[in-house]
N, C-alpha and C positions, 0 to 999 in steps of 0.2 A: 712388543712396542705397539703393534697393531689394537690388542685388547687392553692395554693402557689407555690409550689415547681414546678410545670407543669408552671407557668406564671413565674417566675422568673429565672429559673435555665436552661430550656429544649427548647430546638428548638422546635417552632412552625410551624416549614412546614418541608416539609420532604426530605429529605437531599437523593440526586441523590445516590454514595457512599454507602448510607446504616446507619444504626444508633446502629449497636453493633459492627462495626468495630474502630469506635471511630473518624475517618476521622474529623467530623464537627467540633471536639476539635483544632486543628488546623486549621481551615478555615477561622481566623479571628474571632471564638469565642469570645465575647457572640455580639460582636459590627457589624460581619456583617449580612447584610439583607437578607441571607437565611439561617445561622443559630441561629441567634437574638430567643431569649425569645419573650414573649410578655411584660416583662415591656422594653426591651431593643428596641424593637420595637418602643414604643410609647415615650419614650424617647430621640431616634437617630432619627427614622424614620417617626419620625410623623406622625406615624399608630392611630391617635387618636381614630378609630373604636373598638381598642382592650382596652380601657381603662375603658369601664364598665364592662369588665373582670376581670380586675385587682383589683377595688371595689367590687367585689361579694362576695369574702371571708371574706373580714371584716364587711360587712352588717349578712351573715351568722352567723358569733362568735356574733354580737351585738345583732340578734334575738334570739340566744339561751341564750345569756345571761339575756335576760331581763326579769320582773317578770309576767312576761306572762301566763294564763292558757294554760295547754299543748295541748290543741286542737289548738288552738288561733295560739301558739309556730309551730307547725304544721300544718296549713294552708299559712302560711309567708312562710316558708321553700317550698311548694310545688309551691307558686307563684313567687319565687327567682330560682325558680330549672328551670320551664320551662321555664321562661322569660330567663335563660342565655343560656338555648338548643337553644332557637328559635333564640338568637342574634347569635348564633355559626351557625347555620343554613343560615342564612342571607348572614353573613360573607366567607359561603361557598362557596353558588349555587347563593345569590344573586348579585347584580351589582359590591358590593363591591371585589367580591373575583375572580372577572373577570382579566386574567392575572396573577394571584399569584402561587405562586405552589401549589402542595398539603397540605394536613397539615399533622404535623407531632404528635411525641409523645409526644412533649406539647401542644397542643391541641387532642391528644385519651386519655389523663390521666385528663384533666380539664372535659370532656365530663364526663368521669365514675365518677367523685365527683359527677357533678351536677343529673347524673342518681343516688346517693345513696343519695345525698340530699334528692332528691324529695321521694324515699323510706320511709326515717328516716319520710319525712314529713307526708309521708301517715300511717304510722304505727303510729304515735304520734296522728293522726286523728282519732285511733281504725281499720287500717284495718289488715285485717291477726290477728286478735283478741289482736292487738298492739304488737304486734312479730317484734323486728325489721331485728331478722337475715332472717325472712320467705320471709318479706315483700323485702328485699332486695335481695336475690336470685334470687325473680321475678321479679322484676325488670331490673336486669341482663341479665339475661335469655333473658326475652321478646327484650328487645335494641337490644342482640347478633341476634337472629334471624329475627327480623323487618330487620336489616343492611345489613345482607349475606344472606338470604332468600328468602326473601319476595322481600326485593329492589330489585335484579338483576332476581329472577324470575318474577316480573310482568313487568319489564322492558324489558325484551324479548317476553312476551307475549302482552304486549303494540302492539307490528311490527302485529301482524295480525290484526287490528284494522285498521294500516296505507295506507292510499291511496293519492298516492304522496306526499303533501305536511301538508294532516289532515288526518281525521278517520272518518270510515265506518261500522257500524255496518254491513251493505249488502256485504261491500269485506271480512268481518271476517266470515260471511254466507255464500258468496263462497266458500268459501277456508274449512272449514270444514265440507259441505254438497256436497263434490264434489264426483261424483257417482262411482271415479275409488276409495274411501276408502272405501266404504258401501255399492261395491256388494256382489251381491249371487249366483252366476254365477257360483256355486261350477262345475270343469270339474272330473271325475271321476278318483280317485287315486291319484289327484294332489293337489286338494284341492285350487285353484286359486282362493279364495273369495278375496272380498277387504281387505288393509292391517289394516285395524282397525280390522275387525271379526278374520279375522289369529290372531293376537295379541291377543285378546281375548282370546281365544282356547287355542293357545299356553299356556298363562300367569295361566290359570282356570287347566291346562293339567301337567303342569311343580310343579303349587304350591300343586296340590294334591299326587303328585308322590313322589313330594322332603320330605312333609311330613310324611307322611305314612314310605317314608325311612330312616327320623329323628327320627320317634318315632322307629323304630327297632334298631335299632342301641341303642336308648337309655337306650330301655328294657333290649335288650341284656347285656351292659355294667352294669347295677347298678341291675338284677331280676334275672340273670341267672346265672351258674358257669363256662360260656365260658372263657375256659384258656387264650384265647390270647386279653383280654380286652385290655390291653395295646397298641397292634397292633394296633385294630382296632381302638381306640381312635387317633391313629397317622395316618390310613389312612384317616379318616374322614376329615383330616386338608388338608390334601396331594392337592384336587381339589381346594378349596380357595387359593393359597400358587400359584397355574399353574399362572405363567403370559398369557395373553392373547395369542390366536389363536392356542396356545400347544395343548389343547384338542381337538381341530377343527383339527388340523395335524394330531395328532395321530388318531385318528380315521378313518381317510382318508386312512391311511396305512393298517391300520384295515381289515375295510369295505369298503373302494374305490375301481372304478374301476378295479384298478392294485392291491389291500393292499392281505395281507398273509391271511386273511380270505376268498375273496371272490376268489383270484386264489384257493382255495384248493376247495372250493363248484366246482366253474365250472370244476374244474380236474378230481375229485372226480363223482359228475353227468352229467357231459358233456349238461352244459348249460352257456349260455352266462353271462358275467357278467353285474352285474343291476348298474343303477345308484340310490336304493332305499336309500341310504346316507344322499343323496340332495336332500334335501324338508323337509317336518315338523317330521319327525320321527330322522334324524341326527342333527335336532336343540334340539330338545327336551331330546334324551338323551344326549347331550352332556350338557345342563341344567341344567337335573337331576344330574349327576354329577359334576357341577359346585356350585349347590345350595341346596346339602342333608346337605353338612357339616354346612350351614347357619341353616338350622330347626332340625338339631344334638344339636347346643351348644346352640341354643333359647330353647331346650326340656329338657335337659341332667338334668338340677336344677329342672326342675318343677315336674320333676319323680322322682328326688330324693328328693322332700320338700314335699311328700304324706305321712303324718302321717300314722307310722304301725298301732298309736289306735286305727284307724275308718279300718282298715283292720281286725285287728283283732276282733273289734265290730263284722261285717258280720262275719268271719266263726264263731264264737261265737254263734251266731243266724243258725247255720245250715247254711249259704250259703258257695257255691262250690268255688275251687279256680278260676274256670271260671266266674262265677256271681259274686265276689269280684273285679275282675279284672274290669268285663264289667258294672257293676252297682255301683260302687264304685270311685276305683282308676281312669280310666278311665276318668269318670265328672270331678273328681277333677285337670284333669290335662285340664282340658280345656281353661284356659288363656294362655297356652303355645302351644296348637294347633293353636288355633286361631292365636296367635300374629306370630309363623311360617310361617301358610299360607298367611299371609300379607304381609311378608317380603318376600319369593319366589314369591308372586305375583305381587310383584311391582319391584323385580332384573328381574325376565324375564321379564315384558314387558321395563323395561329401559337396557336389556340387545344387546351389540352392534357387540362384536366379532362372537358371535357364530352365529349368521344369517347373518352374514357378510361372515365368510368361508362356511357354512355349512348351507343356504340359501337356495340356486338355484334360481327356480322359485316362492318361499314361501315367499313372501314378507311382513314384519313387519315395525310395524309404525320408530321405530328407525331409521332403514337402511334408511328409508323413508325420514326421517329427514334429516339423513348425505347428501345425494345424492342433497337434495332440498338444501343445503348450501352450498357444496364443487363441486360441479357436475357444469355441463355446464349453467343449469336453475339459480344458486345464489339468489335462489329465498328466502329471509328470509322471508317474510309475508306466505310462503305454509308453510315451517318448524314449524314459530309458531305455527300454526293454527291446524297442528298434534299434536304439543308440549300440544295445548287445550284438543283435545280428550284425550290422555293418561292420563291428570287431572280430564278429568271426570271419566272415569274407577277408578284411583285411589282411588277419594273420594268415589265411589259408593261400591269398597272393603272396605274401611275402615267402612264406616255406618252400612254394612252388618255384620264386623265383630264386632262392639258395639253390635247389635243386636241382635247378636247371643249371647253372654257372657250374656245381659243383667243386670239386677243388684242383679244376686246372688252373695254368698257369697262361696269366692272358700279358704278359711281361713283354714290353714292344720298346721302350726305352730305358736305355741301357746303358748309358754312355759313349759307346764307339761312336766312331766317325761312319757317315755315308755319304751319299751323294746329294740328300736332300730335297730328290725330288719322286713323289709317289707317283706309280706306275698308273699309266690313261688306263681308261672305265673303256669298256668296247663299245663301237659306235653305236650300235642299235640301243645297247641300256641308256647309252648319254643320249640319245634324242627323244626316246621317253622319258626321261628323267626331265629332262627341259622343256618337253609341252605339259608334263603334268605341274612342274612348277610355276610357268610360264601362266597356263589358265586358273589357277590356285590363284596365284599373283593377282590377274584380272579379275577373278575373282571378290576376291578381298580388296581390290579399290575402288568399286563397283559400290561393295558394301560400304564403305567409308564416304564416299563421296555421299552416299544418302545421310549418312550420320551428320555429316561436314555441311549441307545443304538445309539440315531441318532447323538450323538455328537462325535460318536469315530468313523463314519465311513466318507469315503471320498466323497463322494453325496448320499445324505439320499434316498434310494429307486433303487440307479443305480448302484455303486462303493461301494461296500459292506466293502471294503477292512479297516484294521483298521488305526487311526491314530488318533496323538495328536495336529494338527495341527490348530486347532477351537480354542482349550481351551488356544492352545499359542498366540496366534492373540488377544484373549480378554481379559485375563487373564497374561500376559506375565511380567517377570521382570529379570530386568538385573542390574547387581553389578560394579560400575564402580568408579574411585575415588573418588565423592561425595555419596558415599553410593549408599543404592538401586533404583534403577530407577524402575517407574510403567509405563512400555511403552505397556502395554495392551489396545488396543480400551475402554473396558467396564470400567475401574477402575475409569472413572469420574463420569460416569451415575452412577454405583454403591455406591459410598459414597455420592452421592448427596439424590439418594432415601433412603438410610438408613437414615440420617439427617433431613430428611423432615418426613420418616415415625415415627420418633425417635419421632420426636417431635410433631405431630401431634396425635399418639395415645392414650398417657396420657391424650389431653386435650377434645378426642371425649368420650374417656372413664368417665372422671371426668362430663360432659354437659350431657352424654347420661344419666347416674346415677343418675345426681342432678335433670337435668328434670323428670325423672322417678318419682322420691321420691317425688315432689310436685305433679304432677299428679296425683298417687295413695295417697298420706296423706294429702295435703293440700286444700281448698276450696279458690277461689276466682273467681272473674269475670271473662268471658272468657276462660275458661278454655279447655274449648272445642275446640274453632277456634286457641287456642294455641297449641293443640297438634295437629289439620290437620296442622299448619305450620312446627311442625318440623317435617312432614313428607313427605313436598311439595317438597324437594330437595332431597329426594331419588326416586319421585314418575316420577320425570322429568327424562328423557335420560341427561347421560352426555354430551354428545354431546352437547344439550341444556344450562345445564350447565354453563359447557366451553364457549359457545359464551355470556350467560347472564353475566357473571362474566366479561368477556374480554367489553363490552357494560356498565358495571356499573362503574368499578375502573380502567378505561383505562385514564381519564382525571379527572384534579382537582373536587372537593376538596378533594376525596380519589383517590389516583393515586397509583395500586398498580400493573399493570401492566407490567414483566418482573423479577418480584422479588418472594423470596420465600416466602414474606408473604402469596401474592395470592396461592397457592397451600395448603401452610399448611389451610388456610381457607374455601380452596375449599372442600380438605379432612376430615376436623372436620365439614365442616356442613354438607356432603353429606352422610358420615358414622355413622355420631350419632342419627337416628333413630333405628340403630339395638342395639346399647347399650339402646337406650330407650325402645324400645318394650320387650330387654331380661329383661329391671330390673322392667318391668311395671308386667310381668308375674310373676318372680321370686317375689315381693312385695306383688303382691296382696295375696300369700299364709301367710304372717306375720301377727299375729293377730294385731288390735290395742293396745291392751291390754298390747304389748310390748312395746310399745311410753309411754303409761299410767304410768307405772310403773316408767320410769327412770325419767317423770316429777314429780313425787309423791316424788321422790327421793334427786329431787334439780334438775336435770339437766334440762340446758335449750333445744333449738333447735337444735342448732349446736351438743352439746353434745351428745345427743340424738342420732342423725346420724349420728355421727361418732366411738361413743363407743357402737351401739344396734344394728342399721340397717347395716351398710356398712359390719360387720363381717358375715353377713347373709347375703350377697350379694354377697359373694364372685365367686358363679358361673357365673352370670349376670356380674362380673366384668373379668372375667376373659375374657369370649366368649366378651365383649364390647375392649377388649386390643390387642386381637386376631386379631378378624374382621379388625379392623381399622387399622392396621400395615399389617397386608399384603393385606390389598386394598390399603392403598396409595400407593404400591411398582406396584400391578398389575395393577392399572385402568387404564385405555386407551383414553374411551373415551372423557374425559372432559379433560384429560391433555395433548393431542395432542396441544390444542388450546394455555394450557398456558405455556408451556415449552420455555426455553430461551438458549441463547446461554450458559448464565452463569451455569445455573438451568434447567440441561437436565436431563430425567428419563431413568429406566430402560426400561419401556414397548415404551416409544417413541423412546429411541434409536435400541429394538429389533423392533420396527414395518419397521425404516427404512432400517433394516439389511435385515428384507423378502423383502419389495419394491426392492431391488436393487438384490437379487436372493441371499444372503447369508444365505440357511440356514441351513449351519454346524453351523456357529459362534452361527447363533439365537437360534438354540435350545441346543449347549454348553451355551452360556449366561443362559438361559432360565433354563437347569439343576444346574448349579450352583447358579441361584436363588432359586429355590426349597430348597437344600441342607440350603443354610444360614437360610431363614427362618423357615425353621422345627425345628433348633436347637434354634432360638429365641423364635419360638411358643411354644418349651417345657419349654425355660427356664423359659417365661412367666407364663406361667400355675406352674413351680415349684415354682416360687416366689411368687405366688398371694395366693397360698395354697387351701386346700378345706375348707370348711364351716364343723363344727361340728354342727350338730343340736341336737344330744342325746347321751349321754356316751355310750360305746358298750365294753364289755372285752370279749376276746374268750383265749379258751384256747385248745390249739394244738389236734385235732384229736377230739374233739369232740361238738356237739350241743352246739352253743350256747346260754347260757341260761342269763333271766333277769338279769342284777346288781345288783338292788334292790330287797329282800328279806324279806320283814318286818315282825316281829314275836308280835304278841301282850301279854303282862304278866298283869297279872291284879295287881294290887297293891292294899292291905286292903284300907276300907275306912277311910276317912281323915276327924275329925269330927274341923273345928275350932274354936277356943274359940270365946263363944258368939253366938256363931249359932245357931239358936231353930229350924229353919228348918229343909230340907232333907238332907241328908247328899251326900259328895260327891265323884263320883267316876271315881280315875284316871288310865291311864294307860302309864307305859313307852314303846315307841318305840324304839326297838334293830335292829338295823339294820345290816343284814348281806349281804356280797358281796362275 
């Protein structure tokens, strides 16, 4: 019905205009030849190419119909499925589709039948143990990221292969064995190696920092009775939420040459000021505080999904609350270590603002990238060729961290009942946990209030003097006899990004989560080179990116160049590794024995995951809703490439405000995006809710204790009629709360 309705009803190429504005309804609908259907097509336009398209559906109902054994039923179906990909394919890239337009959403909705055909067919075969909702997800799945992936990254990485008019393995050789990436030339203090070992250093230096600062943070919030949980929950967001180069500024004013920290050292001991800023120490924290709040809400569930039982087991057994922690609780939280340090390890080295402002002489493979595309060299075969090394690091982190986790069992919920409440952290750890959070905190509001402050004065660093003059310029509206006017600079970039991040987030959240759930519960082939693909397009620089994307859907048969589709696509595949790694951690803690039960029960698949699992994901869903809503609003560097006249953003429009020296307006802009999003990122987190994992009642002022209280009474023996044997003996359970 699906590929009916796509061939009879739906434009098949894809309409300049746009296709939820409705324009093509007017255009001469269904009869002219760029909004034509495909039967109107081969009917008016003697597209007779598309007419074994138009048979394909009624061949499908007549195979399902007939008295066929269901494997039989199911191998027809998979050789109808791929034969009408591959004519679609033909009709694409091949001779035929030379000249035509793009296609449009009647031919993306004819595609997704025949990808669920070939599912239904492969499941009808026995695979996914004839599951057809399983077998159909992956399916899914796999298409989505073969298309936005895989296509437009090996497609960019093709160009270092190219030498003039073919390919060279010896120019793809030069170009990443070339000795200014992979010196060792270290100069003292400066650290000048080539920019593959900086990047290394850096990415190995950033991902253990940011962790270690995610797991305090998390400790602190869910093991300790620090009053201002709340707080600190909210400054954690504060760094993700910074649009770009904010934190590279602020810290410049800080700790730069001229900033309020280092004039008070030289005043104070009468020494000159450093430039120690600039180089790998002001990349790095600037990082760390860019990328704790990432391994905060990767951590936050997997600390809170440690069963108190097995805590309580140890001190049960004599161990101390320090050796419960460190032999215990600790192990158990190691799929969310791990999947942390992978995530900060693969945002720093694809990280492009902060070593862009806060660089110097410290050169990384990224900046490397940009300069080798946009710079005087336009060199794209160097770009790729770096684009290559950062994939090797990448996969070399990921195998590392399989390796490490290995194949134990990190299974902490389970369904039993406990007590509900995890066992105290020992005091010496909680009081360092708490001053290192505690000055982190001060920290970071230090740094905001300077962010928060440069928008009300009249040249940030010179003209101290106050004024509102930024916020009116961007922000500005005026009441005139057609109502209100938005004659502020920013208010187009602003409802463009909130529209694009609107809708992009649900659906990286929704991709991050379903991949997640097949990955940790379900078996099939591949499984493996499926999960290093959804994590090839985080593992690339944006920048990368941006130009592979602008290279894949810039010409027919997918022409999505200029429109929002490209971005909302760019942002759902580039951001849904960290919905996948949160829900891969948060998952692996759920016993199976919870899937077991609700199949035992009737439910099927679907059911199963959406009434068992997803209510227990809710942390994984929350940090996956988060993340990806204010990275579509901040990321810089991939959407420089694809932004449009129509479809401008916020961080492209703040990058051009600094280019041209505005930056009152930029860091007004800049603060007022902070503001909006902190109130989306709570409301988020307030609507998604937290996960109950075990009943817990307290009661005012004092300990709280078990719910359950079970009293056992014996009840006489019960001899029944007929019985010559033992007699027997029961007992009621009285349950007190």
């Amino acid at each position: 019905m699906l590929a009916l309705t796509a061939s009879v009803l739906l434009p098949w190429h894809a309409q300049e205009a746009g296709f939820w504005g409705g324009e093509w309804l007017h255009a001469g609908w269904p009869g002219n030849d760029t909004t034509a259907a495909a039967l109107w097509q081969v009917l008016g336009l003697q597209r007779f190419g598309l007419l074994p398209l138009l048979l394909w559906p009624v061949a499908i109902g007549l195979v399902s119909m007939a008295p066929l054994p269901r494997r039989t039923q199911g191998a027809v179906l998979c050789a109808l499925a791929l034969a009408a990909l591959g004519w679609l394919a033909w009709l694409g890239w091949g001779p035929a589709g030379t000249g035509l337009p793009g296609l449009g959403w009647g031919a993306l909705l004819f595609s997704a039948s025949a990808v669920f055909v070939l599912t239904t067919g492969a499941a009808w075969m026995g695979a996914c143990r004839g599951d057809v909702f399983v077998c159909g997800v992956i399916g899914m799945l796999v298409a989505l990221v073969g298309l936005f992936v895989m296509f437009p990254v090996l497609r960019v990485l093709a160009s270092a292969f190219e030498q003039g008019t073919g390919f060279s393995l010896q120019a793809a050789w030069a170009r990443v064995a070339d000795s200014r990436i992979w010196s060792l030339g270290c100069v003292s203090g400066t650290r000048r190696c080539g920019v593959a070992w900086n990047t290394l250093f850096l990415a190995v230096c950033t991902a253990a920092g940011s962790t270690l600062l995610g797991l305090t943070f998390a400790l602190v919030v869910t093991r300790t009775g620090f009053r201002f949980k709340r707080l600190l929950r909210a400054l954690t967001v504060l760094p993700i939420i910074t649009p770009p180069f904010v934190i590279g500024l602020a810290l410049i004013l800080l700790f730069g040459r001229s900033g309020v920290v280092s004039a008070w050292v030289s005043q104070a001991f009468d020494v000159p000021a450093g430039r120690g800023l600039y180089g790998f120490y002001g990349v790095w924290l600037a990082q760390l505080l860019s990328f704790t709040p990432i391994a905060f809400m990767v951590l936050i569930g997997v600390v809170e999904g440690v069963s108190p039982s097995v805590e309580e087991a140890s001190q049960t057994l004599g161990g101390t609350r320090w050796t419960t922690f460190w032999r215990v609780s600790l192990p158990l939280m190691r799929p969310g270590l791990a999947n942390a340090f992978l995530v900060a390890f693969i945002e720093s080295m694809a990280d492009f603002g902060n070593p862009m402002v806060l660089g110097g002489n410290f050169g990384v493979l990224s900046t490397e990238i940009y300069f080798a595309i946009v710079g005087a060299q336009n060199d794209g075969g160097r770009a790729a060729g770096l684009g290559l090394i950062l994939l090797v690091f990448a996969v070399s982190a990921f195998l590392a961290q399989r390796h490490w986790l290995g194949n134990k069992s990190y299974t902490t919920v389970t369904g039993k009942a406990d007590n509900g409440q995890h066992a105290g952290l020992d005091r010496r750890l909680s009081a360092v946990l708490a001053v290192v959070a505690t000055l982190w905190t001060g920290f970071t509001l230090v740094l905001y209030g300077m962010i928060l402050g440069g928008g009300f004065v009249n040249q940030w660093g010179r003209d101290n003097s106050f004024t509102l003059r930024h916020y009116a310029s961007a922000f500005g509206i005026e009441s005139g006899e057609h109502g209100l006017r938005w004659v502020g600079t920013a208010w187009d970039s602003l409802f463009t990004s909130l529209m694009i991040a609107g809708v992009s987030a649900p659906l990286t959240a929704a991709l991050g989560l379903t991949a997640a759930w097949l990955l940790v519960r379900q078996r099939f082939a591949g499984k493996a080179a499926f999960e290093f693909a959804t994590m090839l397009s985080f593992a690339i620089p944006g920048t990368v990116i941006g130009i592979s994307y602008i290279l894949a859907f810039n010409m027919p048969p997918i022409e999505l160049t200029g429109t929002a589709a490209i971005l909302v696509l760019c942002f759902v595949f580039r951001n849904m590794p960290v919905g996948l790694r949160g829900g891969m951690a948060a998952m692996s803690q759920l016993d199976r024995s919870l899937d077991e039960a609700s199949t035992m029960l009737g439910a099927n698949s679907f059911t199963t995951a959406r009434r068992v699992i997803l209510p227990l994901m809710r942390p994984a869903l929350s940090a996956a809703l988060v993340y990806s809503f204010v990275r579509s609003i901040t990321s810089i560097s991939a959407v420089v490439f694809l932004v449009s006249a129509k479809y401008n953003m916020a961080t492209a429009y703040i990058v051009g405000l600094v280019e041209n020296g505005s930056y009152g307006i930029a860091i007004a802009y800049s603060s007022a995006l902070i503001a909006i999003m902190l109130v989306i990122v709570l409301a988020a987190q307030s609507l998604v809710g937290k996960r109950q994992l075990r009943r817990v009642e307290r009661v005012e002022g004092t300990t709280p204790a078990p719910v359950f209280s079970p009293v056992l009474t014996q009840v006489p023996p019960v001899s029944p009629k007929g019985d010559t044997g033992a007699l027997r003996t029961s007992y009621s359970l009285k349950v007190e709360s």
